[in-house]
C-alpha positions as CSV (number, residue, x, y, z in Angstrom):
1,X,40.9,-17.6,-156.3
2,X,38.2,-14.9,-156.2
3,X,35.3,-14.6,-154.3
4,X,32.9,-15.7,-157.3
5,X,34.0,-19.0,-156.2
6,X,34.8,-19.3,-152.8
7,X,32.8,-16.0,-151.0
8,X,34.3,-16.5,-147.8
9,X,37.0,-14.7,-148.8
10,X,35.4,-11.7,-148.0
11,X,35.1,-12.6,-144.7
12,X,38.5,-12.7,-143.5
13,X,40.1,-9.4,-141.8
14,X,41.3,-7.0,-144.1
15,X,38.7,-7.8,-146.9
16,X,37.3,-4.3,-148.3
17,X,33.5,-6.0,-147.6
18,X,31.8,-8.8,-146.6
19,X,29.8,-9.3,-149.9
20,X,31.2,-10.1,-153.2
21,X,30.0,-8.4,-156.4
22,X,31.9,-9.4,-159.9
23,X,34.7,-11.2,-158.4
24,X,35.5,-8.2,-155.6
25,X,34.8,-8.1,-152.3
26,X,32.5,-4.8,-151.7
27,X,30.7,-3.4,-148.9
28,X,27.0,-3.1,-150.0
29,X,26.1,-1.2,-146.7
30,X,28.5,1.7,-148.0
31,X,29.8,0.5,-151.5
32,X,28.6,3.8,-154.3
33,X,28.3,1.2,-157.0
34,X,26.9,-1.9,-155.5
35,X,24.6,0.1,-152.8
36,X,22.5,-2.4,-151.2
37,X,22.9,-5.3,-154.1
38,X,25.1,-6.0,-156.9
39,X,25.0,-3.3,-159.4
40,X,22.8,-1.1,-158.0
41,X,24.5,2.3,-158.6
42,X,24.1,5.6,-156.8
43,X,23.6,8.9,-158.6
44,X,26.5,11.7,-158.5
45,X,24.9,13.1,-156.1
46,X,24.0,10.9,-153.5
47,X,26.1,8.5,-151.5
48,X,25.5,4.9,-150.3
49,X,24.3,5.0,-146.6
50,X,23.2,1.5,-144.9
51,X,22.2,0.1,-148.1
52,X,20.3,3.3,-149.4
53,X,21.3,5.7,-152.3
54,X,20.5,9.1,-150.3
55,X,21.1,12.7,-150.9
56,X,23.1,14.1,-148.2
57,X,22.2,17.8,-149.0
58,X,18.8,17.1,-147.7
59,X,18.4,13.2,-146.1
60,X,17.4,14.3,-142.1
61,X,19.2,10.7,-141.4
62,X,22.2,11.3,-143.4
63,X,22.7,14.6,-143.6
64,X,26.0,16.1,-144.7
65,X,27.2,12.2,-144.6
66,X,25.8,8.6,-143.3
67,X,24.3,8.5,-140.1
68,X,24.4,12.2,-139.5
69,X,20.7,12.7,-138.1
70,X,19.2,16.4,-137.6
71,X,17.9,17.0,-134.4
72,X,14.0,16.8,-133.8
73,X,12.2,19.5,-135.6
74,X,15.1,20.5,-137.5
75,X,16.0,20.2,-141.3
76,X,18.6,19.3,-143.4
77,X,19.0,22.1,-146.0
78,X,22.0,22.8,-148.2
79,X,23.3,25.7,-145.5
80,X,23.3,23.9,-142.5
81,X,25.0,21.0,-143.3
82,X,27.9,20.3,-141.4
83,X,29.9,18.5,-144.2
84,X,31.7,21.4,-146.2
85,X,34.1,19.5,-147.7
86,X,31.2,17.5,-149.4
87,X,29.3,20.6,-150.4
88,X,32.8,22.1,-152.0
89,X,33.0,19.2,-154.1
90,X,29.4,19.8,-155.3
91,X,29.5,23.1,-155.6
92,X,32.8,22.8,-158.0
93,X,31.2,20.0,-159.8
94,X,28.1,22.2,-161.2
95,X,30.7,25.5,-161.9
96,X,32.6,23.0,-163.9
97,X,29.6,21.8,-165.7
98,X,28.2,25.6,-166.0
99,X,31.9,26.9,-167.3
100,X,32.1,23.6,-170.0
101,X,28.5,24.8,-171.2
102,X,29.6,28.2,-171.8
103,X,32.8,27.4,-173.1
104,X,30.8,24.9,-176.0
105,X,27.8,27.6,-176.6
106,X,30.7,30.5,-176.9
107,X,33.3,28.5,-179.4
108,X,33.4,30.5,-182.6
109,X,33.1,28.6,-186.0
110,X,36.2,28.9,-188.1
111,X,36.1,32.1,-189.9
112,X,35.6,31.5,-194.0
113,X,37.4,34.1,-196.4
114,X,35.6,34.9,-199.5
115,X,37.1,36.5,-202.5
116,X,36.4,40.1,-203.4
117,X,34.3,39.6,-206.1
118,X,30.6,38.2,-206.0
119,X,30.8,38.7,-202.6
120,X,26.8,39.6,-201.8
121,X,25.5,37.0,-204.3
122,X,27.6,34.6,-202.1
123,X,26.0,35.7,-199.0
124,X,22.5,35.0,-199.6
125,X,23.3,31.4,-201.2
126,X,25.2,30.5,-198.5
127,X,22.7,32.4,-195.7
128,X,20.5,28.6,-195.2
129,X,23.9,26.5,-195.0
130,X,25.6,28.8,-192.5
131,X,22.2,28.4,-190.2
132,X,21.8,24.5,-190.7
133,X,25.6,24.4,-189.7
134,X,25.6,26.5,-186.5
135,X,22.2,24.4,-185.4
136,X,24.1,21.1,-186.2
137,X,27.4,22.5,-184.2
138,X,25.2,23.8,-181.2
139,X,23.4,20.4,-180.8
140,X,26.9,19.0,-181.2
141,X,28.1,21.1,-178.2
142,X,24.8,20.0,-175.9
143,X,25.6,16.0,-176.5
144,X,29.2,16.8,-175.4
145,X,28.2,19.1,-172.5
146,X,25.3,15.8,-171.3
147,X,28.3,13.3,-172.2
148,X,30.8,15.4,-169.5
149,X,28.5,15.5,-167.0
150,X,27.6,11.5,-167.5
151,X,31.6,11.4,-166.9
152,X,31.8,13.1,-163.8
153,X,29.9,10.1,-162.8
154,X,32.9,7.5,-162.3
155,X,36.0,8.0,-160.2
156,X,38.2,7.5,-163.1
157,X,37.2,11.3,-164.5
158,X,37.0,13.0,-161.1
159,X,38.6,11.0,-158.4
160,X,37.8,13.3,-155.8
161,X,34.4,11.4,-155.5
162,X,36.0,8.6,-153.5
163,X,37.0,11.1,-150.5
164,X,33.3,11.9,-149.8
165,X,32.1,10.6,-146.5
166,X,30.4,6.9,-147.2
167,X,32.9,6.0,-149.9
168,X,34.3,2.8,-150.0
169,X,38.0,3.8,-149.9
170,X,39.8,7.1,-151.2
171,X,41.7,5.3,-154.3
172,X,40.3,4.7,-157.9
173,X,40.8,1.6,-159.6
174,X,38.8,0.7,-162.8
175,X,36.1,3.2,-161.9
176,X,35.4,1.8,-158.6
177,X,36.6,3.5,-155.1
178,X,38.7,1.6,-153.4
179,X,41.0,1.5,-150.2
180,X,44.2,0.1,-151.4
181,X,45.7,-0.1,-147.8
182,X,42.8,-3.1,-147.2
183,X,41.8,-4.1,-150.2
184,X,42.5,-7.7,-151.6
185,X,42.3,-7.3,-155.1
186,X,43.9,-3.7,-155.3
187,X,46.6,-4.1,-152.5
188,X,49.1,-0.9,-152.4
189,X,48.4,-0.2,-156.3
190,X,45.9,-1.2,-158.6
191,X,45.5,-4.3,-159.9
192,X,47.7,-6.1,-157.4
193,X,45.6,-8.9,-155.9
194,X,47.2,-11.2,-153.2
195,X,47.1,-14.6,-152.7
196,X,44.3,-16.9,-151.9
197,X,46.5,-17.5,-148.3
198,X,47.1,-13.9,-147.7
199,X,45.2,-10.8,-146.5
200,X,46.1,-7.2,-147.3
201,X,47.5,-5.2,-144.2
202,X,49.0,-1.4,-145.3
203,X,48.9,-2.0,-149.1
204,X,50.7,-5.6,-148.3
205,X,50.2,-8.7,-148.9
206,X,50.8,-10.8,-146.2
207,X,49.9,-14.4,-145.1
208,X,48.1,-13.9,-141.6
209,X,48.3,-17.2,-140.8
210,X,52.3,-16.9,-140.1
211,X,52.5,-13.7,-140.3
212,X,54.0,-11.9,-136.5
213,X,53.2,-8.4,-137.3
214,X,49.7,-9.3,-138.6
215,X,49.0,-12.6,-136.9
216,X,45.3,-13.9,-137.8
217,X,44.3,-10.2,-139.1
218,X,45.5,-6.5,-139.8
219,X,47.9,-5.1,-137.2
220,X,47.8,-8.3,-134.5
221,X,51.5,-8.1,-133.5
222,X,52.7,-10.8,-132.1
223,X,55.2,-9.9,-128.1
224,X,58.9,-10.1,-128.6
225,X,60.2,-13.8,-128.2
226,X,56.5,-14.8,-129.4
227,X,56.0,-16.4,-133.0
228,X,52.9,-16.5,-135.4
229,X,51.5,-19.9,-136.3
230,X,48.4,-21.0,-137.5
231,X,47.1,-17.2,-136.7
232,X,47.8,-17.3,-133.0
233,X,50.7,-15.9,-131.2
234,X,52.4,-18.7,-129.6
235,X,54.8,-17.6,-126.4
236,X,57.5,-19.7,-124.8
């Protein structure tokens, strides 16, 4: 059953979020794609902070990652943020949009042999074509260059975006960050959901209710000699 139908399912322990959006349970305080409400997605370059798309290169709340507030009188600038591992990912992410630019504008057209004779009353018949096709081919090259950097937008083409601070899990699953060690409908691999009666704990589905390592949510071990039933440890 999903949570289209019955939302409480979100509400158990273990659930990846409270709120469901398209049949997942999501956390809209944090979630990049559903930031505040369902569908509402973030920009590359921001991250989803209480509810709020914000950039943390220069967001005095959030800088360098949620709920990382600059001091009075200070700002949040791109060289005193104390996330580097964030600013890393940015700074490879424009080089690899600057080096796929250069690579498109500097890719030679194929070379075309002419015969020996009637060589220069070739050249200026075919001067017009050879212009129309390089304009054609270098507009070509800037719809694939804007088309890239569209696709660095998803985790499925850079996953690295789901191990920014504010991420809703470090795994990628059908372009959505996940945490498959929690979440219900991604549980230890993609795709895996668990049962209606079960909860994921470590990237396993397990049935709480019965369940002595897990007993009524994640990690509730039941005491030697003690069993699980109903979600409580029972002892003798």
């Amino acid at each position: 059953m999903t949570c289209d139908k019955n939302p409480r399912v979100c509400e158990v322990q273990g659930s990846p979020g409270p709120d469901c959006c398209k049949k997942m349970c999501v956390n809209q305080m944090t979630d990049w794609f559903n930031c505040g409400k369902c569908g509402k997605k973030c920009r590359y370059t921001e991250i989803c902070c209480e509810g709020q798309c914000v950039n943390p290169m220069y967001s005095k709340n959030h800088c360098g990652g949620c709920n990382n507030e600059c001091k009075k009188g200070s700002v949040c600038q791109v060289y005193n943020t104390h996330n580097m591992k964030f600013l890393k990912l940015l700074f490879l992410l424009a080089m690899l949009i600057s080096f796929s630019a250069i690579t498109l504008s500097a890719t030679p057209t194929e070379e075309v042999s002419f015969p020996d004779f009637d060589f220069e009353d070739k050249e200026n018949s075919d001067h017009h074509q050879t212009e129309s096709q390089e304009t054609t081919s270098s507009l070509r090259g800037t719809n694939r260059v804007l088309a890239q950097t569209r696709a660095f937008m998803t985790c499925d083409k850079n996953p690295r975006v789901c191990r920014v601070q504010g991420s809703a899990g470090p795994d990628c699953c059908k372009k959505m960050c996940v945490n498959q060690m929690t979440d219900w409908f991604n549980c230890g691999k993609c795709g895996k959901k668990c049962k209606y009666t079960e909860i994921c704990c470590k990237g396993k589905c397990v049935n709480s209710m019965y369940n002595k390592n897990h007993c009524g949510g994640c990690n509730n071990k039941c005491k030697k000699g003690s069993a699980c039933q109903y979600g409580m440890c029972s002892y003798a």
